[in-house]
N, C-alpha and C positions, 0 to 999 in steps of 0.2 A: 595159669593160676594154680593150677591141682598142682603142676614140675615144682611151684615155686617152696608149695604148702611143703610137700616128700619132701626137699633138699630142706629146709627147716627143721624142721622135727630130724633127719638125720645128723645134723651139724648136733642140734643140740643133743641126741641121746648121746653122738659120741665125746661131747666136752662136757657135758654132766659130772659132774663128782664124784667120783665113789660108784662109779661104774668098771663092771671089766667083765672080761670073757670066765673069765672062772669064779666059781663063786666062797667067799671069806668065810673061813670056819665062824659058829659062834659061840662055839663052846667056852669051854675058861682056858686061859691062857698058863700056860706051868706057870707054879709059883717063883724059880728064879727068875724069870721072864720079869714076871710082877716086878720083884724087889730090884733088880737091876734098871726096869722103868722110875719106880718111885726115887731111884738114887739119883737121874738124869733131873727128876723133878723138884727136889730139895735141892741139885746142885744148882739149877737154873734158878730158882731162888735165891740162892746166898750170894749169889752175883750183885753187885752192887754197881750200877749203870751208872750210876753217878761220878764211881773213883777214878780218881789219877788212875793212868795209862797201866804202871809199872801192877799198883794193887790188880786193877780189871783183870791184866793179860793173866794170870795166877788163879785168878776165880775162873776163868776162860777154860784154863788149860785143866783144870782138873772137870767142868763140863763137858768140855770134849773127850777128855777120856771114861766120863761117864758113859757117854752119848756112842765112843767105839765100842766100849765094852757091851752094849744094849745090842750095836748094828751084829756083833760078831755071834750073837744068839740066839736069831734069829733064823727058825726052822720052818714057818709057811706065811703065807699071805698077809695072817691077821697080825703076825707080829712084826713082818716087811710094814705092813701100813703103822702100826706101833711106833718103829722105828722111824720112818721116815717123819710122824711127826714130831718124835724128837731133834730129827736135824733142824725144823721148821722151829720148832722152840730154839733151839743153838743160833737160829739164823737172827729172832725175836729179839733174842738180848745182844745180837752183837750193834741191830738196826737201831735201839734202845738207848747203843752207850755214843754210838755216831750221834743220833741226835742230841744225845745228854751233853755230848762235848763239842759241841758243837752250839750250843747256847738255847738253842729248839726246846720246847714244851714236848716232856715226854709221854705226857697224859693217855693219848690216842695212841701209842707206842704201849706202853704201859697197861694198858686196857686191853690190845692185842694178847698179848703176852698171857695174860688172865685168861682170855677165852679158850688160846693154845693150852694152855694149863690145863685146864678145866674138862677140856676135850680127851686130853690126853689120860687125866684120872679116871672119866667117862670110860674110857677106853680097854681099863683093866677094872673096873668093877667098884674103885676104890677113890674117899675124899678125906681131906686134911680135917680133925679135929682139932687145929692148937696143934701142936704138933706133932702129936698121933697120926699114925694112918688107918685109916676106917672102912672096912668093907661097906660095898654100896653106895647110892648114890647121896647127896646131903640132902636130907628134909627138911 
């Protein structure tokens, strides 16, 4: 019973979230850092899940090179996790427009995307006003 308890508690610390062997700065992140996220997050935005194939793949392609230009500036841990959930947003809108063209309710698709967002502005300190970008987090 006790072997069964240990290997539990082990499974789970090691599939935990946002666990690892070294530990994530938490200081602030450089300002490029910053403005090259926020660009990944206004591109993921203007994305329109809904378009014909020819408009999406164009909002896509300039996401994705939001989204390389982010990975390729990345100097330690905290901005490795930054980035990667930027791919996790990249991944968001493309599961988004599959289901959109596909005839599916994007609702629950849609609402991901928000949380990915949202995390992700968490992330560097900073939330949308309208279209301002706003230090800290929304009140």
């Amino acid at each position: 019973m006790i072997t069964k308890l240990v290997c539990a508690f082990a499974v789970g610390v090691l599939l935990s979230p946002g666990q690892s062997n070294s530990p994530v700065p938490s200081g602030p992140v450089r300002n490029t850092f910053v403005v090259a996220t926020e660009t990944v997050i206004d591109s993921a935005s203007a994305v329109d899940i809904k378009a014909e194939d020819a408009r999406f793949n164009a909002q896509m392609l300039q996401l994705k090179q939001a989204r390389e230009t982010l990975a390729g500036m990345v100097n330690d841990d905290r901005e490795r996790e930054i980035a990667s959930a930027a791919n996790e947003l990249v991944f968001m809108v493309s599961a988004c427009h599959i289901q959109a063209k596909g005839g599916a309710s994007t609702s629950g698709c849609e609402a991901q995307f928000a949380r990915a967002k949202a995390r992700m502005m968490e992330s560097i300190g900073k939330h949308k006003d309208g279209a301002a970008w706003v230090d800290g987090l929304p009140t």
